[in-house]
C-alpha positions, 0 to 999 in steps of 0.5 A: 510509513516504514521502508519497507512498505513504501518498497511494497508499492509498485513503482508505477505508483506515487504513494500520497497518504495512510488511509487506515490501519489495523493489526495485519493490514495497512491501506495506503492511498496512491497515484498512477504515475502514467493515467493519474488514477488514484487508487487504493492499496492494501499492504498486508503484513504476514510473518512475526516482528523480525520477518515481516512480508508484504502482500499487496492487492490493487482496489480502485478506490470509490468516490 
């Protein structure tokens, strides 16, 4: 996972592993630091190749 996206996830988060991928989005699996609750976080990249941002959407994620 490049740089750039790890520096997406909030801190408070311990990312563990990619789930899924696709053109404009990046769905990465992580920890809650302080609860240990894992959630699911979607990363989504806008912009073109040289100027890449990053939205990112908290879902818990399902059993």
């Amino acid at each position: 996972m490049a740089l750039e996206e790890v520096k997406a996830i909030p801190k408070e988060y311990t990312f563990l592993k990619v789930l899924g991928e696709g053109a404009f989005s990046k769905v990465v699996k992580c920890v809650k630091k302080e609860t240990g609750e894992e959630v699911a976080i979607k990363i989504i990249h806008r912009g073109t190749a040289d100027e890449v941002e990053f939205e990112v959407r908290f879902d818990l994620m399902l059993p």
